[in-house]
C-alpha positions as CSV (number, residue, x, y, z in Angstrom):
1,X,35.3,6.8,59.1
2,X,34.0,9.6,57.0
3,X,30.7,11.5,58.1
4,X,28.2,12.7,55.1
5,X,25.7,15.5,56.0
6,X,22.7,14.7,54.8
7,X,19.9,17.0,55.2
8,X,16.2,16.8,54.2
9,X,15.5,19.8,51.3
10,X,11.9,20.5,52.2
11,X,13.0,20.8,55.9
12,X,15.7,23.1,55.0
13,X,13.8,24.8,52.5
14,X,11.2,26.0,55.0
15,X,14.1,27.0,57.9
16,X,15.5,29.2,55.5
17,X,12.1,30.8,54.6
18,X,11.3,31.3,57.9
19,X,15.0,32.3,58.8
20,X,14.6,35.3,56.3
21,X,11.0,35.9,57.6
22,X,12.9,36.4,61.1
23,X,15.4,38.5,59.9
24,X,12.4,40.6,57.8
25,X,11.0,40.9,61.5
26,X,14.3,42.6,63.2
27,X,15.1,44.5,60.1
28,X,11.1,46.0,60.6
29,X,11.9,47.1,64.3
30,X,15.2,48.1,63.0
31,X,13.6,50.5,60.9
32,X,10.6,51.3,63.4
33,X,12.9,52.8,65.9
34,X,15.0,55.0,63.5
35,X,11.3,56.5,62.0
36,X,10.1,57.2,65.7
37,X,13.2,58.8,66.6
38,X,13.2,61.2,63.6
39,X,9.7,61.8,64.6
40,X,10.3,62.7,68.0
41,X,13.8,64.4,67.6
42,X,15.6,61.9,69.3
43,X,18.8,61.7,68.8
44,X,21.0,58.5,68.9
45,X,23.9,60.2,70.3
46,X,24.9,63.7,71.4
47,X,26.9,63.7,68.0
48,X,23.6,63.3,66.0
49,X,22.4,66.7,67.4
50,X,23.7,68.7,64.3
51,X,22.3,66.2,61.7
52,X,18.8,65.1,63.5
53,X,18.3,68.5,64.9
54,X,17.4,66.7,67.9
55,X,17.4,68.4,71.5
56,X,21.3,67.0,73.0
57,X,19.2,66.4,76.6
58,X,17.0,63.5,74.5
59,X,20.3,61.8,73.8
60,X,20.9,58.6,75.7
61,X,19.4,56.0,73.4
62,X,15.5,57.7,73.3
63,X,15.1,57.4,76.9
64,X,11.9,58.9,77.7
65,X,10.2,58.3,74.3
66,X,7.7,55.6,75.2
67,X,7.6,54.3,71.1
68,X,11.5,54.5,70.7
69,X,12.1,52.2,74.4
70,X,9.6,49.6,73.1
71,X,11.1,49.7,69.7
72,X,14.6,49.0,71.4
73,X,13.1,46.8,73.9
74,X,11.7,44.6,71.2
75,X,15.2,44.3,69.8
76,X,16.6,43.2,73.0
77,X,14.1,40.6,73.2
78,X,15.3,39.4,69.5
79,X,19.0,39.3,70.3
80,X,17.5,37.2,73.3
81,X,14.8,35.0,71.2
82,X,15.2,34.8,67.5
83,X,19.1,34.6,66.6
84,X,19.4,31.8,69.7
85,X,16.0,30.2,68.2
86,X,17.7,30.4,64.6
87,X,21.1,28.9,65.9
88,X,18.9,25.7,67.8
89,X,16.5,25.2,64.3
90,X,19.4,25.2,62.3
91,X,21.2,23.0,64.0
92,X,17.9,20.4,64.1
93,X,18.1,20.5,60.1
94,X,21.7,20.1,60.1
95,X,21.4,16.9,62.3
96,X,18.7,15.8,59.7
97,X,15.7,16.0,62.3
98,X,13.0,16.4,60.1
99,X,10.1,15.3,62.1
100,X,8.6,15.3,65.4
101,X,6.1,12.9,67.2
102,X,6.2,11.0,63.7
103,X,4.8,14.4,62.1
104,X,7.3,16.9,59.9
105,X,9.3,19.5,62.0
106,X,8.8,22.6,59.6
107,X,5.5,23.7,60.8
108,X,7.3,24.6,64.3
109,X,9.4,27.3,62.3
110,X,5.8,28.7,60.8
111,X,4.2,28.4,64.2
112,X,7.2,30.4,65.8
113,X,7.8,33.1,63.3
114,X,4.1,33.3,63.5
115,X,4.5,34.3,67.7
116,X,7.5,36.2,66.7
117,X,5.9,38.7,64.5
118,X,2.4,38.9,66.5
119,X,4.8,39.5,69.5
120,X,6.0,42.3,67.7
121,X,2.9,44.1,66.3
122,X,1.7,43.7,70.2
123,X,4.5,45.2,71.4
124,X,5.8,47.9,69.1
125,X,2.9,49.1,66.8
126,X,-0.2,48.2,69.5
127,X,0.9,47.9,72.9
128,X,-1.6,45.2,73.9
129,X,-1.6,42.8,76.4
130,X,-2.5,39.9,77.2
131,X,-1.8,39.3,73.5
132,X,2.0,40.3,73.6
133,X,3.0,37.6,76.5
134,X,0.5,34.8,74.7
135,X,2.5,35.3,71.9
136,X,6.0,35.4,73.4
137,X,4.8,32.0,75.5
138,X,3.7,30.3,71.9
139,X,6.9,30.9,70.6
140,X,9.5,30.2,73.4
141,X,7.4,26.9,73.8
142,X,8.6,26.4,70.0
143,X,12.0,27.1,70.9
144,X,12.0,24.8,74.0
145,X,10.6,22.0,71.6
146,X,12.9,22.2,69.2
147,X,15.5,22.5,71.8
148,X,14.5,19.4,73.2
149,X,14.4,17.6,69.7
150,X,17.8,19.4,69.7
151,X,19.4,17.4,72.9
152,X,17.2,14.5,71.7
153,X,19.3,13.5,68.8
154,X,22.7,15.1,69.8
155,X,22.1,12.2,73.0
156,X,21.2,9.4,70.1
157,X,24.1,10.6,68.0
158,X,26.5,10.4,70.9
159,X,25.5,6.8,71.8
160,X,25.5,5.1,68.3
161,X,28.7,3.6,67.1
């Protein structure tokens, strides 16, 4: 028995938009964190004190540079959040999951890049709270719906014939 994928366009159309929108958002913090280290000197290595001009004791990863740790903090919390989240949606448009509680499933992707980026400005650029953990909660709640419409029709897919 031969299995077609079949996967709904507008559904994927609007993962992939908000799949590049995600990537947009680590290649911004990406970016943030080599500006502030040029600005404050810090090296990325000791080897990158002859071609930063950096002082060698500032080299272990910008330790001590408050905007440089929450610039490489934020991209720990991406490795942690958005390629996972990216893997899970992807894998909801594959299965052809286009809708949820009888509505389309696309607005989650909007809603979540929408947390991912405020989480972001929060974090990096202002440094605000209680914004920065409203915003990480709006989006992991995303993540855990999809996840759920993820186990959902993997569980339906296993038990049809």
């Amino acid at each position: 028995m031969e299995m077609q994928l079949v996967v709904d366009r507008t559904t994927f159309y609007h993962w992939g938009v908000a799949v590049v929108m995600l990537l947009a958002k680590v290649l911004f913090v990406s970016v943030s964190s080599g500006v502030f280290k040029t600005k404050a000197a810090v090296p990325a290595g000791p080897e990158d004190v002859k071609f930063t001009g950096g002082d060698k004791s500032k080299a272990r990863f910008g330790m001590g540079n408050q905007d440089v740790e929450r610039c490489y903090a934020a991209l720990r919390n991406d490795f942690e959040q958005v390629y996972p989240f990216i893997f899970v949606s992807g894998l909801v448009v594959l299965l052809n999951e286009s809708t949820i509680f009888g509505r389309p499933i696309f607005p989650l992707f909007y809603v979540y890049v929408t947390a991912r980026w405020l989480h972001t400005l929060c974090y990096v650029v202002l440094g605000v709270q209680p914004w920065r953990t409203l915003s990480f909660i709006l989006g992991t709640s995303m993540y855990m719906t999809l996840t759920a419409k993820l186990i959902s029709a993997l569980l339906l897919l296993h038990s049809t014939p």
